[in-house]
C-alpha positions in Angstrom: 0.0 0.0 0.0 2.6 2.6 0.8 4.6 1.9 -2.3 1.6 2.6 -4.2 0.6 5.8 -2.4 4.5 7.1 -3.5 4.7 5.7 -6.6 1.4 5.6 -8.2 -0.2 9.1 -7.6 -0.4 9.6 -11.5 -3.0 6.4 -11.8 -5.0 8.0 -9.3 -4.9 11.3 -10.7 -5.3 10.6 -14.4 -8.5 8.1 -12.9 -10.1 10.6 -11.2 -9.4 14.0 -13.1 -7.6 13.2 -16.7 -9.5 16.4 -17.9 -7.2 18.5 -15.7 -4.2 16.9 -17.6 -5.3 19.9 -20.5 -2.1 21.4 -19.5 0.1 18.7 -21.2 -1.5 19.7 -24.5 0.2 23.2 -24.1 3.4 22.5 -24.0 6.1 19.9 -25.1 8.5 20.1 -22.6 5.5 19.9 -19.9 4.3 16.6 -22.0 8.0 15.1 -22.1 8.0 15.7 -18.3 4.8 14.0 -17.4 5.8 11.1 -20.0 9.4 10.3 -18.7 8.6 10.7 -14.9 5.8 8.1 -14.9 7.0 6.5 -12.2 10.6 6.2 -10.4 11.3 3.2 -11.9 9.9 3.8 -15.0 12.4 7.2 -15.2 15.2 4.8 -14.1 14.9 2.8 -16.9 13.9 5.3 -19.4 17.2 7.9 -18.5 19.6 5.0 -19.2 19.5 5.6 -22.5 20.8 9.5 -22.4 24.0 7.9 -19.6 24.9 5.9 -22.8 23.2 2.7 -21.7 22.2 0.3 -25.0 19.6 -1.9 -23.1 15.9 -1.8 -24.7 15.4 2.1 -25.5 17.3 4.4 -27.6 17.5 8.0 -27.5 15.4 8.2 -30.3 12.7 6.0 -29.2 12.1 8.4 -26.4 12.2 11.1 -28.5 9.9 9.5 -30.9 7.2 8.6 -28.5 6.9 11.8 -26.7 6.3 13.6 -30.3 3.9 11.2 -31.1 1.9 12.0 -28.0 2.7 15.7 -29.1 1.7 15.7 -32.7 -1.2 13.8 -32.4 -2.8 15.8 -29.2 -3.7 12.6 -27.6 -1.8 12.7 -24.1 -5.2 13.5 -22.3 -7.4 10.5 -24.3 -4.7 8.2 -23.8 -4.8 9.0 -19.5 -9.0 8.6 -20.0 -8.6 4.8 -20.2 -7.3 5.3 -16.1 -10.8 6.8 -15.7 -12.8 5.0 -17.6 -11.5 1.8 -16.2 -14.2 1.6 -13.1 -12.5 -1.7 -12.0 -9.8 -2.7 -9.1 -6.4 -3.0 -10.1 -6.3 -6.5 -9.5 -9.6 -8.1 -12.0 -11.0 -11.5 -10.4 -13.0 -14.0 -12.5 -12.2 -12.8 -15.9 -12.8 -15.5 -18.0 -11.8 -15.1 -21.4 -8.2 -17.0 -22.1 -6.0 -15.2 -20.6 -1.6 -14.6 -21.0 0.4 -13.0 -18.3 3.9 -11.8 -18.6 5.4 -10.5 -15.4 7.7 -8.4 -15.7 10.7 -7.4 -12.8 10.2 -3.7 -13.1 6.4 -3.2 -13.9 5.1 -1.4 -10.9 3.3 -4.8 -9.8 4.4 -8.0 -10.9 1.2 -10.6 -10.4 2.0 -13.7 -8.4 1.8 -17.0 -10.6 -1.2 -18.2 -7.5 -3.1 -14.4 -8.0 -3.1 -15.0 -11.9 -4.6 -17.9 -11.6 -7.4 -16.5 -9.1 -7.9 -13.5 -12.0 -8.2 -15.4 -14.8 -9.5 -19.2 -14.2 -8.5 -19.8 -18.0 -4.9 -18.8 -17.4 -3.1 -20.1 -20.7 0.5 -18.9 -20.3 2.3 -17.5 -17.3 6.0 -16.3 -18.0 8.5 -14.3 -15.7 10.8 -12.2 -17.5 14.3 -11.3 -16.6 14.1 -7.9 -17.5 11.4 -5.0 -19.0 9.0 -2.5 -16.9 5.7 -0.7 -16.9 6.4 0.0 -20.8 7.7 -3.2 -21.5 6.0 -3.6 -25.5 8.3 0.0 -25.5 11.3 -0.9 -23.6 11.6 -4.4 -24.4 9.9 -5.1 -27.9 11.3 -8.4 -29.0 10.8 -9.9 -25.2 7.4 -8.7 -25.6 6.5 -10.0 -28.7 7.9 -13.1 -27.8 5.8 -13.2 -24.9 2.9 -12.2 -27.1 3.2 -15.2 -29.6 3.7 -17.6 -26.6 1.4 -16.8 -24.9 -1.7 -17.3 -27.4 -0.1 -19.5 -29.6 -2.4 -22.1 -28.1 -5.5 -19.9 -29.7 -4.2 -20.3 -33.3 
C-alpha cells in the first residue's frame, strides 16, 4: 500500500481528473515531463538511454514517442482509459483466455497463484528477466515473444 501511495499518484490522478491533464496539450517540454517521470522506476529505466546505456530504448525512441503523444494531441485520451477503467487494479473472475507476462520492473508483478485466481482460463504465465511498466516500449522483441507464446495455443 505505501509503495503505491508514492509511486502511483499519476494512476489516481489521471483516474479521477484526466481532464485536468489539459495542460500537457500546451506545451512539449511539460508533456515530455509528465511522460518520462511516470513513475521512479519507469524514469530509471527510461534515463539509461541518455547515460549511454544500450539496453531496450534508444534516445530516439524516447524522442519519438513523446512527439507522437505531441503531434497527435492525444496525451489527455490516452490518460481517459485510467478513468474509464471503473475496475480494481487486480480483475477476479475474468474468463476469457488469458496470457500474463510478469515483468521485474512493472510497478506490480502478479503472483503465478493471484493470476490464476484473475483469470481461471490462465493459458501462459512467463517471468521475465528484464522489462517494466512500458515493457512492448522498452523491451519489444521480449514482448512479442511473450505475445506469440502466450496465445499460440489460440491459433
Amino acid at each position: 500500500m505505501q509503495f503505491t501511495y508514492k509511486h502511483l499518484a499519476y494512476a489516481r490522478f489521471m483516474g479521477s481528473r484526466p481532464q485536468t491533464l489539459t495542460g500537457l496539450t500546451d506545451s512539449p517540454i511539460g508533456l515530455a515531463a509528465f511522460l518520462l517521470d511516470h513513475d521512479g522506476r519507469s524514469l530509471e529505466l527510461i534515463s539509461r538511454v541518455f547515460d549511454g546505456h544500450r539496453e531496450g530504448l534508444t534516445r530516439d525512441d524516447v524522442l519519438d514517442n513523446i512527439t507522437l503523444y505531441w503531434l497527435t494531441n492525444t496525451a489527455v485520451s490516452a490518460a481517459r482509459l485510467y478513468w474509464e477503467n471503473k475496475y480494481t487494479l487486480i480483475p477476479n473472475g475474468v474468463t476469457i483466455p488469458a496470457a500474463v507476462s510478469a515483468f521485474p520492473d512493472e510497478n506490480f508483478q502478479a503472483p503465478k497463484s493471484w493470476a490464476q485466481k484473475a483469470y481461471p482460463n490462465l493459458i501462459h504465465y512467463n517471468k521475465l528477466d528484464k522489462g517494466g511498466h512500458f515493457a512492448a516500449w522498452e523491451q519489444p522483441k521480449v514482448f512479442t515473444e511473450e505475445l506469440r507464446t502466450g496465445f499460440r495455443p489460440l491459433r
